[in-house]
N, C-alpha and C positions, 0 to 999 in steps of 0.2 A: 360213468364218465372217467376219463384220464386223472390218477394220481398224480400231480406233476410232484416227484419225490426228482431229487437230485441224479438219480441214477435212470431214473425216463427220461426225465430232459435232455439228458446225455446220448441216452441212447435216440429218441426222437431228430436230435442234430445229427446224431452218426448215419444214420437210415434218409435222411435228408441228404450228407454229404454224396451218400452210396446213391443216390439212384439221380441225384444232378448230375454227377458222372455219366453215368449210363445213358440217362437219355441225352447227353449231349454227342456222345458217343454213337449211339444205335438206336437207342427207345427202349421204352417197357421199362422206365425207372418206378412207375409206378406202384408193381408186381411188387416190391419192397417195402412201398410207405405207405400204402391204404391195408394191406393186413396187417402189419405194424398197429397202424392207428386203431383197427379192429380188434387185435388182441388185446391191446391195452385198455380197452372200455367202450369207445366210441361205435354208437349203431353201423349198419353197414353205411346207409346212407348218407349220413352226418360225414363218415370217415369219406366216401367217394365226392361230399361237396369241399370237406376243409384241405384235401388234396390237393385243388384248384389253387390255391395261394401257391402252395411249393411250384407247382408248375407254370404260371404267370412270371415267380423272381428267378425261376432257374432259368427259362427261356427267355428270360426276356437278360439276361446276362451271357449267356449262349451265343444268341443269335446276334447279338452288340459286337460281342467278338467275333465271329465268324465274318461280321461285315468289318471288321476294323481289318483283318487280316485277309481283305477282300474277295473272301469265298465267292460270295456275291453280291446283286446290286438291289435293294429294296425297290426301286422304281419298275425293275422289271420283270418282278414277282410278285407283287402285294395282291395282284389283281385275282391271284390262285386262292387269296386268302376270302372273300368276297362267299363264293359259296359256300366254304366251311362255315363261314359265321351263321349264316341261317340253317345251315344243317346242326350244328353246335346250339344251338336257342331250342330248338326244336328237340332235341336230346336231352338239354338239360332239363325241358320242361316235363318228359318222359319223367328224368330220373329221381326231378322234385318228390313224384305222386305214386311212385313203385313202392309195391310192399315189400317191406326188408329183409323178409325172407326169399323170398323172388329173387330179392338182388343180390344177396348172400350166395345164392344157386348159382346165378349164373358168373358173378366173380370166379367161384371156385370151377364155374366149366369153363372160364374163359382160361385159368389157371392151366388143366389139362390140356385145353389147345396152344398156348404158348408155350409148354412145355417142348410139345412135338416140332414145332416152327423155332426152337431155340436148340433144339437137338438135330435140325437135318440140315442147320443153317444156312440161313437163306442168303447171308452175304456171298456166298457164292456165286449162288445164277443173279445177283443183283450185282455184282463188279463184272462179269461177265455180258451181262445187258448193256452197261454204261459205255459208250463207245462214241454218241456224241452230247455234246454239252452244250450245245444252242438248242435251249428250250420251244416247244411249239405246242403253245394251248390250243385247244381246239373243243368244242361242245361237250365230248366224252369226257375230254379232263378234267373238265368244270364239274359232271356230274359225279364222276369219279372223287374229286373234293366234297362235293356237300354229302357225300354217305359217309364218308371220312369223317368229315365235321360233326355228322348226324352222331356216328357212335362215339366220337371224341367227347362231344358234351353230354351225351348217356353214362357213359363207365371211361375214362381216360386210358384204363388199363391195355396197353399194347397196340394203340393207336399210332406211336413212334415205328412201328415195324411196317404196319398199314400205309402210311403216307411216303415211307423208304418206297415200297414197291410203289405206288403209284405216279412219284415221282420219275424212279428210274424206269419202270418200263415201259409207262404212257408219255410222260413228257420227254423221255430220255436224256436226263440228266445222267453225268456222271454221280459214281457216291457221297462223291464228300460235299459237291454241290446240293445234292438231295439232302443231304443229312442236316445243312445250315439252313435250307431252304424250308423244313421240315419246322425247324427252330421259329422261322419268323410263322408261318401258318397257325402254328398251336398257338403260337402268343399272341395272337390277335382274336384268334376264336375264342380261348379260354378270357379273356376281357369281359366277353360279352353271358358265358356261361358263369364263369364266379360271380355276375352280378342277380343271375335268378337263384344261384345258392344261397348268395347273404340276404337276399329280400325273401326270402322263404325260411330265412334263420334256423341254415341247415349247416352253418360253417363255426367250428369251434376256431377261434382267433388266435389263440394263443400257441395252442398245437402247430396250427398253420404259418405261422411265423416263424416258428422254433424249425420246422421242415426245412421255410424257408431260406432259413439265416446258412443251413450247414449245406443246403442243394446251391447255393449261389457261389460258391468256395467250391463243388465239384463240379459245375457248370462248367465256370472259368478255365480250371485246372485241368479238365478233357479237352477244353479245345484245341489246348498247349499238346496234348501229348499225338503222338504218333498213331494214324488210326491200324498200321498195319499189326500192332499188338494187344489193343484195347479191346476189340471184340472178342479174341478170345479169353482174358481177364472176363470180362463183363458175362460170358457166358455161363462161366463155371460157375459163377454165382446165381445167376440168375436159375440154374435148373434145379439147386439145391434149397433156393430160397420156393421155386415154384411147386417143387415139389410138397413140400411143408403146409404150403398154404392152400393146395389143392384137397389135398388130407381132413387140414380142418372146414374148409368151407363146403367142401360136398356134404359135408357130415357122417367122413369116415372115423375120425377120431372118435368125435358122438360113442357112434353105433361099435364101435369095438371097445372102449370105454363103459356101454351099457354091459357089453356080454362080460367080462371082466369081473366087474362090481356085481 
């Protein structure tokens, strides 16, 4: 379990400020704070449910703003949310009963493929897409959302980059309307998945709060800023932190560590 020593705490809030940022920004703030919580003690699983708290108060401060500064209109999106939630239930109830080695593997693969999708950057062909902004749901989109959902409440991790593309390419939103729109989906689903994490007493509370407290202050503070220079801040981070964490969770560190010693 997590030391909460003065200097985790700090750093717990800092890793929370960093990826409230981020995914208010683009997504994948995740890729920061569940190996965080991993290194620090926390099983894999334990760390992929107490996650859900950071991401419930960062988006749900996110998307508050995005509608204050009238990104968009909740009445004429919620309905996108609708699938994800039973895809999200259905996930999380996957990620309840996953062996945590299993889940450990595929963190750290999912690590190597966000790497590649953060290195060939996908904001390109997705501002390039975005051309119009009168949203049009249609069957596909819906289904397109509940697999969304589905891996959303499985492993959270780079599910923000997943819902950008599905956003702009199928419904064809603009970016930055994807990006708040993004906002309001997760925090509806994740509602429904943090509550099969804490009734399965898979959620460390205190950890999760501490995320929360420093992601709700970069939540906010992204919304404010400029998206034309945010992504690439966010990326350079993002490939250096993923790379780290691909290392240890495949179990290359492990295995080069054994030869070593």
């Amino acid at each position: 379990m997590i030391d909460f020593s003065w200097s985790n705490i700090s750093l717990i809030i800092g890793a929370g400020f960093l990826a409230g940022f981020i995914n208010a920004l683009a997504g994948s703030g995740s890729i920061v704070t569940v190996p965080l919580l991993m290194f620090l003690g926390l099983p894999a699983n334990v760390a992929n449910a107490t996650n859900r708290i950071m991401i419930f108060f960062s988006f749900l401060v996110g998307a508050g703003s995005f509608r204050k500064q009238k990104v968009f209109k909740v009445r004429e999106n919620i309905s996108l949310a609708a699938p994800a939630i039973v895809g999200a239930i259905i996930g999380a109830k996957i990620a309840v009963n996953i062996n945590e080695l299993i889940l450990t593997r595929i963190i750290g693969g999912l690590m190597v493929f966000m790497l590649f999708t953060i290195i060939y950057k996908p904001q390109n062909w997705l501002v390039k897409a975005a051309d119009q902004k009168k949203p049009k749901f249609t069957i596909m989109q819906y289904v397109v959302m509940f697999f969304i959902g589905l891996y959303g409440g499985f492993i959270q991790i780079g599910v923000g980059l997943f819902l950008l593309s599905g956003l702009v390419l199928s419904a064809k939103f603009d970016l930055l309307k994807a990006n708040a729109v993004k906002m309001l989906i997760v925090l509806v689903y994740t509602a429904f998945a943090l509550g099969i994490f804490i009734y399965s007493g898979q959620v460390n509370f205190l950890a999760g709060f501490l995320l929360a407290a420093g992601s709700m202050v970069g939540a906010y503070l992204a919304t404010k800023v400029a998206v034309s220079w945010g992504p690439k801040f966010v990326r350079a981070i993002l490939i250096v932190v993923v790379i780290i964490a691909a290392i240890k969770f495949l179990g290359v560190y492990d295995f080069i560590k054994s030869l070593i010693v």
